[in-house]
C-alpha positions in Angstrom: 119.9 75.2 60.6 122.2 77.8 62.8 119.6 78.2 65.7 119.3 75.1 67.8 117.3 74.0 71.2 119.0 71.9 73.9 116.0 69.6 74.2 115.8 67.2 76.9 112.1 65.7 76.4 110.6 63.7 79.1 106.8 64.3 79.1 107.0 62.8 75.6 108.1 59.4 76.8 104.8 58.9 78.7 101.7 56.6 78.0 100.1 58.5 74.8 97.1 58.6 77.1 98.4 61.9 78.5 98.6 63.7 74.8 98.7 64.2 71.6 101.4 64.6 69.0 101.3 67.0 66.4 103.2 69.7 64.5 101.6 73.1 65.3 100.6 74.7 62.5 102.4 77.1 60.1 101.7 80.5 59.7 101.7 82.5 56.7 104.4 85.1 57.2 106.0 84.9 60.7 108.3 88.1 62.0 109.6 88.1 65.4 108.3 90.4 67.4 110.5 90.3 70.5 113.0 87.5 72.1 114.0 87.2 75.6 118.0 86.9 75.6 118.4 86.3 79.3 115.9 84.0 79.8 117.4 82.4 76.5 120.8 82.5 78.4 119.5 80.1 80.9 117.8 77.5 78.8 120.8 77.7 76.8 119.1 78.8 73.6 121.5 81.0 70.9 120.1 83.5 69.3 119.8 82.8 64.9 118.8 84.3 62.5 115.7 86.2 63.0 114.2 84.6 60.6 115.0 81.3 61.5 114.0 82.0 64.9 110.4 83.5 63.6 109.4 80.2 61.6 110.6 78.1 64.7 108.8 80.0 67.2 105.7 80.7 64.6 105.1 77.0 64.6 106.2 76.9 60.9 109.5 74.6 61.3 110.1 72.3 63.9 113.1 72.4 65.7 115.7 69.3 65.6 115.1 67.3 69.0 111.3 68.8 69.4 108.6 66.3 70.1 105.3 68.5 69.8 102.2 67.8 71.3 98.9 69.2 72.8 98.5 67.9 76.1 95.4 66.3 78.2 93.5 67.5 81.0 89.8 68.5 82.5 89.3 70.9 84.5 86.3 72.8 87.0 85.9 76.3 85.0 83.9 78.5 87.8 83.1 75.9 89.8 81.5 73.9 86.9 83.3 70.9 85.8 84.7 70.5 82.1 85.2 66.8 81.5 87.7 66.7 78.6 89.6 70.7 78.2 93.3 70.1 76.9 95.8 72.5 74.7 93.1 74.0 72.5 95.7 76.4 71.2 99.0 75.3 71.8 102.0 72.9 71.4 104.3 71.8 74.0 107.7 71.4 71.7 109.7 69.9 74.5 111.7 70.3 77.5 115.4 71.8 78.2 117.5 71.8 81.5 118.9 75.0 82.3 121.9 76.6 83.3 120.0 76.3 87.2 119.7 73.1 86.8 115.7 73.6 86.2 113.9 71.4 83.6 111.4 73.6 82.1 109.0 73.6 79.4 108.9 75.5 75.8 105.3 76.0 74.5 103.7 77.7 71.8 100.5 79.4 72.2 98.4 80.3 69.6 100.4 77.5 67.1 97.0 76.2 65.6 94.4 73.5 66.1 94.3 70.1 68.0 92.0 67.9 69.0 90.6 69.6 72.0 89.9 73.0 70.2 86.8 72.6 70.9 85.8 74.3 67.7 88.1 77.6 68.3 90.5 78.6 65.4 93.7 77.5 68.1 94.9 80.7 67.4 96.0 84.1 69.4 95.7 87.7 68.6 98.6 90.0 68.8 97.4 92.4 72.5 97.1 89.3 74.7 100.0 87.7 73.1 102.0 91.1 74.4 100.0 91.2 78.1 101.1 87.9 78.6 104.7 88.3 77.7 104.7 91.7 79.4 102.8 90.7 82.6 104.5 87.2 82.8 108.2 88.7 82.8 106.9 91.7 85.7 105.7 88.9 87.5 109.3 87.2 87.3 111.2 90.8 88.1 108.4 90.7 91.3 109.8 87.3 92.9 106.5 86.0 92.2 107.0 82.7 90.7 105.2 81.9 86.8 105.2 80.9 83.6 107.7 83.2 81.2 107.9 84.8 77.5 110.8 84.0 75.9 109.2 84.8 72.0 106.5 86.8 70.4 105.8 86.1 66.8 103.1 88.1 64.5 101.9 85.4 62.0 100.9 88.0 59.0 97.6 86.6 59.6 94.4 87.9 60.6 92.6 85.9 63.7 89.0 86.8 63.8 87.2 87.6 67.2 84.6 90.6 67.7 87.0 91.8 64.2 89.4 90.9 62.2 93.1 91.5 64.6 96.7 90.6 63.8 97.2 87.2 64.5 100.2 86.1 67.1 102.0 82.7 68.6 103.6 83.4 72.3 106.3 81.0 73.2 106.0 80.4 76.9 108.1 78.5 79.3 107.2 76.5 82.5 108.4 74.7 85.3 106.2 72.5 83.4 102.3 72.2 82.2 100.6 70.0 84.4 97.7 71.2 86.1 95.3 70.2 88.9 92.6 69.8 85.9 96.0 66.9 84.2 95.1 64.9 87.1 91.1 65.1 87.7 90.4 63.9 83.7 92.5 60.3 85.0 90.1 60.1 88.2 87.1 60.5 86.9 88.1 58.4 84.0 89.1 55.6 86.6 91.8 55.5 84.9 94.1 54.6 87.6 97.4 53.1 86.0 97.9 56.6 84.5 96.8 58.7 87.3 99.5 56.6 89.0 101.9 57.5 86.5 101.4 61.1 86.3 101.6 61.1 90.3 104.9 59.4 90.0 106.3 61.8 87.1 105.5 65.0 89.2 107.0 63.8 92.3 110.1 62.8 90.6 110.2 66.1 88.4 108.6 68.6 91.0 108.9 67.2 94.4 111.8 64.8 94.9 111.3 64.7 98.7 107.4 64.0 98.5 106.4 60.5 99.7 103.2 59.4 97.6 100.1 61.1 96.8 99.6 62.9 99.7 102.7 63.9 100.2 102.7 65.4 96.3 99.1 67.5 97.9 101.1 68.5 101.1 104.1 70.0 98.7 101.5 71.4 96.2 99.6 73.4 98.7 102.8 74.7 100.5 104.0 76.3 97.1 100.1 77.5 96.5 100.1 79.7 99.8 103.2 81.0 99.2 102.0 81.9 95.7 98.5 83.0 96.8 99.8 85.1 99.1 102.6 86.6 96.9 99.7 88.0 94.5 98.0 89.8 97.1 101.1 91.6 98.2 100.9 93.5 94.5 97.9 93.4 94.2 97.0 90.9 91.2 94.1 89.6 90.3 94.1 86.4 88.2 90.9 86.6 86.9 90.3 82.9 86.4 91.1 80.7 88.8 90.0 77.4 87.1 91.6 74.0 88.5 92.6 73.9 84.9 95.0 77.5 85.4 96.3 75.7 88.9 100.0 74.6 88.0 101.0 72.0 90.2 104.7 73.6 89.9 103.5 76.0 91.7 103.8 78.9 89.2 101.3 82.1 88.0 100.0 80.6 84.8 97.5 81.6 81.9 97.6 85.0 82.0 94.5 85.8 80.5 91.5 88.2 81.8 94.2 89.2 85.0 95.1 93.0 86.1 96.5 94.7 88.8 94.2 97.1 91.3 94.5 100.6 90.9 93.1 102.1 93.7 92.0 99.4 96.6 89.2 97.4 96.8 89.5 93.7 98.4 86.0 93.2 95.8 87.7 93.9 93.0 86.8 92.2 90.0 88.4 93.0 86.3 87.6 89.5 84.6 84.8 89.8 81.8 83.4 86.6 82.6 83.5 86.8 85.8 79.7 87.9 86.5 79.6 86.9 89.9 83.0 88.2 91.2 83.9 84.3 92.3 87.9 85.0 91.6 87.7 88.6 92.7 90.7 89.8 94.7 89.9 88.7 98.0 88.4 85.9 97.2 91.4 84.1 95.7 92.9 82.4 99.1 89.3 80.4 99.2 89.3 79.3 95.7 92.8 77.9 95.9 91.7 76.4 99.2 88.5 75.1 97.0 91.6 74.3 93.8 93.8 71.7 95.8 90.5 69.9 97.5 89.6 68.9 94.1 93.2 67.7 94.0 93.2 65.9 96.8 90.0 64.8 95.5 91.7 63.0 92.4 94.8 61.8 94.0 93.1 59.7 96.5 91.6 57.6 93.4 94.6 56.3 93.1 95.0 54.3 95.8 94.4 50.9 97.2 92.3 52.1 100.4 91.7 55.5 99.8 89.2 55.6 102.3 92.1 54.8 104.6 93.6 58.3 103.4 90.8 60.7 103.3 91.8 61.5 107.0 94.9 62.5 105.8 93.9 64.8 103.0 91.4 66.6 105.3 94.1 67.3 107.5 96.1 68.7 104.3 93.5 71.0 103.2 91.6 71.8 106.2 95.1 73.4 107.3 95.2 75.6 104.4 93.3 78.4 105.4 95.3 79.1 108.6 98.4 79.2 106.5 97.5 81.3 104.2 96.1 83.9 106.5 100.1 83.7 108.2 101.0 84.1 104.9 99.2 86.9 103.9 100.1 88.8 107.4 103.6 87.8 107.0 103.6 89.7 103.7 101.7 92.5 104.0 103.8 93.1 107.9 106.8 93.4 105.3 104.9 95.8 103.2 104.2 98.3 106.6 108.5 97.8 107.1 108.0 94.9 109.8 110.1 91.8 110.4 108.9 91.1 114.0 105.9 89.5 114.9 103.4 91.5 117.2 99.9 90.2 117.9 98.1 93.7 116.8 99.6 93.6 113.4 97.2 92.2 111.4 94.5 94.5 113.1 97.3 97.3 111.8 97.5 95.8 108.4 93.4 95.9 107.9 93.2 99.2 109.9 95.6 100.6 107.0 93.2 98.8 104.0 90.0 99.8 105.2 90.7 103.3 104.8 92.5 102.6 101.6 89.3 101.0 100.2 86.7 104.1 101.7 89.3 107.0 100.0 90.2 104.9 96.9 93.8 105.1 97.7 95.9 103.5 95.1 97.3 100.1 96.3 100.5 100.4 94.7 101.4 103.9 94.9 100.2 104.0 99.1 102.6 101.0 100.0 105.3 102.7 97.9 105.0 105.9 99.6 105.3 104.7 103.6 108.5 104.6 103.1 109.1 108.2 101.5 106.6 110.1 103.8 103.8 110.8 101.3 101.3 108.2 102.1 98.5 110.3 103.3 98.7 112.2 100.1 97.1 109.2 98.1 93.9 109.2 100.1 90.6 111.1 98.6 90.5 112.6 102.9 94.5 112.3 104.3 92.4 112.6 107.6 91.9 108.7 106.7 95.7 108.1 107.1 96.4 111.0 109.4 94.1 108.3 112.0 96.3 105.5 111.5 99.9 106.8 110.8 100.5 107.0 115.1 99.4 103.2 116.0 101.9 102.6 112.9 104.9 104.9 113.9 104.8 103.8 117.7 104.8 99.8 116.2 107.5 101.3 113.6 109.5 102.0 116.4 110.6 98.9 117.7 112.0 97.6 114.1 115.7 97.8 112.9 115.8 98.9 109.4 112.0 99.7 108.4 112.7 101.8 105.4 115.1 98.7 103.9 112.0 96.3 104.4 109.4 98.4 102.8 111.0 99.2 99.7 112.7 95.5 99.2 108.7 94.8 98.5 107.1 97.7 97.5 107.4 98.2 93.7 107.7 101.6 92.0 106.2 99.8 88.5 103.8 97.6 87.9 102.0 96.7 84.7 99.5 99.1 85.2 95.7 98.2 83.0 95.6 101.3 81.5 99.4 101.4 80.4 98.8 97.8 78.9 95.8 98.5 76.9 97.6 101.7 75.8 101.0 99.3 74.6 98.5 97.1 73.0 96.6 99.7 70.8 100.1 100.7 69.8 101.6 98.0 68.4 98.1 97.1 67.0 99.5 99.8 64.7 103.1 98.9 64.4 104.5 100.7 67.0 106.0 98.4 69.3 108.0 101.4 71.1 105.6 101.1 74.4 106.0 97.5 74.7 109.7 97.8 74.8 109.6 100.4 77.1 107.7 98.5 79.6 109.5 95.6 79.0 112.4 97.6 79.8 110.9 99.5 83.2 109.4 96.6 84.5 112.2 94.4 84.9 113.8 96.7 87.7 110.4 97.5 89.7 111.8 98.0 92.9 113.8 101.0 91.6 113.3 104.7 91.2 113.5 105.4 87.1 113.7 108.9 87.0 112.5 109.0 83.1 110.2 106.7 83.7 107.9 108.0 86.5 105.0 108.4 84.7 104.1 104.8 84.5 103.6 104.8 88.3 100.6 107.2 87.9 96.8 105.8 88.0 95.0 105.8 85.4 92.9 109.2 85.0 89.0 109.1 84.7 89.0 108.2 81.2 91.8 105.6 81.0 90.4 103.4 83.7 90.3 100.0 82.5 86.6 98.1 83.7 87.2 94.8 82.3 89.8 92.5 81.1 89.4 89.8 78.3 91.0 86.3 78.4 91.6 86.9 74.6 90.4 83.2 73.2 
């Protein structure tokens, strides 16, 4: 075997508690679909043979060093508590430390069935497959930390849902897998030897500098604003916001009903199952607020007095809110070209989005065009913006280099819904053409692409996309 993974496992060496081993399962006729050479690069993964590389990251050969296994955890799904989730549809193969230094792990999803399939077929059709690659990598061009595709492999098999679809395995990488939901199945099992244990292992692979359980909360949230407030500077929406999709590494992960806004609208839902718009766009700096209580709410189990400590975690998360709100002005002040702080700016910032949400102007597109003088241009009435533009030149003013700030984080391309669903219908077919191309555009998104402008444009009245599917 030519192709070879550095592994470097250490989840594997825990209490067996925590998982379950077993070989994903293999697929009839696996062809790889696309590989991600730089991210390769940094795990320090050589490219093979591609058909080498297709039965590895199929899940029908298991690479030398690869210890596979489905991990454990619960999880509240809409505010509902699961107790006993876990990798219904994928394998963790192992761990590699990068060229950065980073340990990270490689997982396959849609490899087959394990024992907490919960009677799904544990496997993944071909179009979420492709969001998730395509979404995950713009999310990584963004600056936004997550979860990344480094394979996509079409089984030759046909995965039933509402009909029969082109089956797929994604080979994802993390900072790791544990979740908010990896730690509440140990509390509420009272199982407190390996709640301590997985405490332990996160500080030591996550948060050196953390002292104990709180301090592990008090890191967790800190990376959780940053990354809360990160999405709603372009405008994602996750679509579900289970404590079992919370990474403690602090990374975007499960990419499953989530889109980006078109034109504005802080209600904005896209999630199928989301009836009751509970991880709608504006909504999403509560839930995570709501997310790391029921973290703090497991680690405290834990320990010896924990009465003793719930002072300290209600201090924790009863700061939250205030941070992110900082957070979110902090970004969106970047986003109108200012580095200074003045107390009217976030009335500025939510003067600007309240007429963006009344004349449906488009959330990308708007920010992009402060800085080239054609912002008015995306509102249904310009009269909207013509209202605001003077309180925003005069505070314009007093800044250096506002032009530099706004388009360091305004994209030019994001992964537009309509442009997705049009990528997927195409390879559907064979023609994997679109999903190169925004593979391709997407990974500079801060840059004017000539060719490429039309992926900037909205969708028109018949390409708007209403809902989004989590794909399972």
């Amino acid at each position: 075997m030519t192709f070879s993974i550095p592994f470097d496992n250490s989840f594997a060496g825990l209490d067996p508690v925590f998982f379950t081993k077993l070989a994903p399962e293999p697929v009839a006729a696996p062809q790889l679909r696309a590989f991600n050479e730089a991210l390769a690069d940094v795990l320090g993964i050589a490219s093979g043979e591609p058909a080498e590389m297709a039965a590895v990251f199929g899940g029908s050969q298991v690479p030398d060093g690869a210890e596979p296994l489905a991990q454990l955890y619960s999880g509240h799904q809409f505010g509902t508590y699961n107790p006993q989730l876990g990798d219904g549809r994928a394998i963790l193969l192992g761990e590699t430390l990068g060229a950065d230094g980073i340990r990270r792990d490689i997982q396959l999803k849609g490899s087959g069935r394990t024992p907490y399939s919960r009677q799904g077929d544990g496997r993944a059709w071909l179009g979420p497959v492709l969001r998730e690659y395509v979404v995950s990598e713009a999310m990584h061009a963004l600056g936004i930390p997550t979860t990344r595709a480094l394979a996509v492999v079409e089984t030759g098999e046909t995965v039933w849902r509402e009909r029969g679809l082109p089956g797929a395995v994604l080979t994802r990488v993390a900072q790791s897998h544990l979740r908010v939901g990896t730690f509440q199945i140990f509390a509420v099992r009272g199982q407190v030897d390996a709640l301590k244990t997985l405490t332990q292992y996160a500080i030591e692979r996550h948060y050196p500098e953390a002292q104990g359980p709180m301090g592990l909360l008090r890191a967790v949230r800190d990376r959780q604003v940053q990354l809360i407030a990160a999405w709603m500077g372009v405008g994602f929406i996750h679509g579900v916001m289970n404590t079992d999709n919370c990474a403690i590494a602090g990374e975007t992960i499960d990419y499953g009903p989530c889109a980006f806004m078109d034109d504005f609208h802080p209600n904005r839902v896209f999630s199928s199952i989301d009836r009751m718009g509970r991880y709608a766009y504006a909504n999403q700096p509560q839930i995570i607020v709501w997310n790391l209580a029921q973290l703090a709410t497991a680690l405290l189990q834990q320990l010896d007095d924990p009465e003793a400590a719930v002072e300290e975690a209600t201090e924790i998360i009863h700061a939250m809110p205030a941070l992110l709100q900082a957070a979110w002005v902090d970004t969106f002040r970047a986003k109108i070209g200012l580095t200074t702080k003045e107390d009217g700016d976030q009335d500025l910032i939510m003067g600007l989005q309240e007429r963006m949400t009344q004349e449906r102007a488009d959330f990308t597109d708007t920010f992009r065009a402060l800085s080239d003088g054609a912002a008015r241009d995306q509102f249904l009435d310009p009269g909207a913006f013509d209202q605001w533009e003077p309180s925003w030149r005069a505070r314009l003013a007093r800044e250096k280099a506002p032009l530099d700030v706004m388009r360091a984080v305004n994209p030019v391309f994001i992964p537009r819904n309509h442009r997705i669903e049009q990528m997927i219908e195409a390879a559907v077919a064979g023609d994997f053409a679109p999903f190169e191309r925004l593979n391709r555009v997407l990974s500079d998104p801060y840059s004017e692409q000539p060719d490429d402008m039309d992926l900037t444009r909205p969708p028109t009245e018949n390409e708007v996309v209403a809902a989004t599917f989590c794909g399972t």
